[in-house]
C-alpha positions in Angstrom: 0.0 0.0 0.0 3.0 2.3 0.8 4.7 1.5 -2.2 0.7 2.7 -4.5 1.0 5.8 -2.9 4.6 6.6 -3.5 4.4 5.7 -7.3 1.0 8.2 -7.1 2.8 11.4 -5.6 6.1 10.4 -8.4 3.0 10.9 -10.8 1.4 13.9 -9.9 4.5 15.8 -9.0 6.1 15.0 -12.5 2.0 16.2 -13.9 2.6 18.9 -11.1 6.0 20.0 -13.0 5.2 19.6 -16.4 2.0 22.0 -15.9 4.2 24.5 -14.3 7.0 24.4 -16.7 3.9 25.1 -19.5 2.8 28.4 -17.7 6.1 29.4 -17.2 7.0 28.8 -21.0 3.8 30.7 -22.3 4.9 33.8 -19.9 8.0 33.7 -21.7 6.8 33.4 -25.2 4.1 36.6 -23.6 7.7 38.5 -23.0 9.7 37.4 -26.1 6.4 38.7 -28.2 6.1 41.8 -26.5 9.9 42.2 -27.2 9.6 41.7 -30.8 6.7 44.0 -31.2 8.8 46.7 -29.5 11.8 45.7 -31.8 9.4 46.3 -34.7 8.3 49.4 -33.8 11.8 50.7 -33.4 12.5 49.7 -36.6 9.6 51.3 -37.9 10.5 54.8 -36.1 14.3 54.6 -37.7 13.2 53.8 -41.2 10.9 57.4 -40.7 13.6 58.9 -39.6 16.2 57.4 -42.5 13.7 59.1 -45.1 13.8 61.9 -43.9 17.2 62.4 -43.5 17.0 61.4 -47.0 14.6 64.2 -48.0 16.8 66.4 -46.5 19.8 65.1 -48.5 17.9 65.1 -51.6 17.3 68.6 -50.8 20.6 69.6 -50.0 21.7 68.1 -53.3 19.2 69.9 -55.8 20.1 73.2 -53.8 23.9 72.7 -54.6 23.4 71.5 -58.4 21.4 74.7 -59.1 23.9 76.8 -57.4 26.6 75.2 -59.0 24.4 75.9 -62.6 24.0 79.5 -61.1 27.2 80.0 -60.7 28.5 79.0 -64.1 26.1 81.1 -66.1 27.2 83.9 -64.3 30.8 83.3 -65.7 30.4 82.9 -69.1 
């Protein structure tokens, strides 16, 4: 009789363990998804900032072509 109730507790501690090592793997997957969704909006906030630091460029770059076309109808 001793020997039924020992193999029983052996069960529903390893039952007892597997259930908690579950929960504790869907919290992490909870974490490692919130992660990625900040990761993504991160990403999302430099690409914004990428284009329009390649506006700005662009900008920059028409400015000094017309002043360099300026400059040489001036001198001839």
């Amino acid at each position: 009789m001793a020997i039924d109730s020992v193999i029983l507790a052996i069960i529903i501690g390893t039952l007892a363990a597997i259930v908690y090592s579950l929960r504790v793997l869907v919290l992490m997957e909870r974490r490692i998804a919130r992660m990625d969704l900040n990761i993504e909006s991160l990403a999302r906030h430099i690409l914004k900032e990428e284009f329009k630091i390649e506006k700005e460029e662009e900008k920059i770059e028409t400015l000094e072509k017309q002043l360099i076309k300026g400059s040489k109808k001036r001198t001839k």
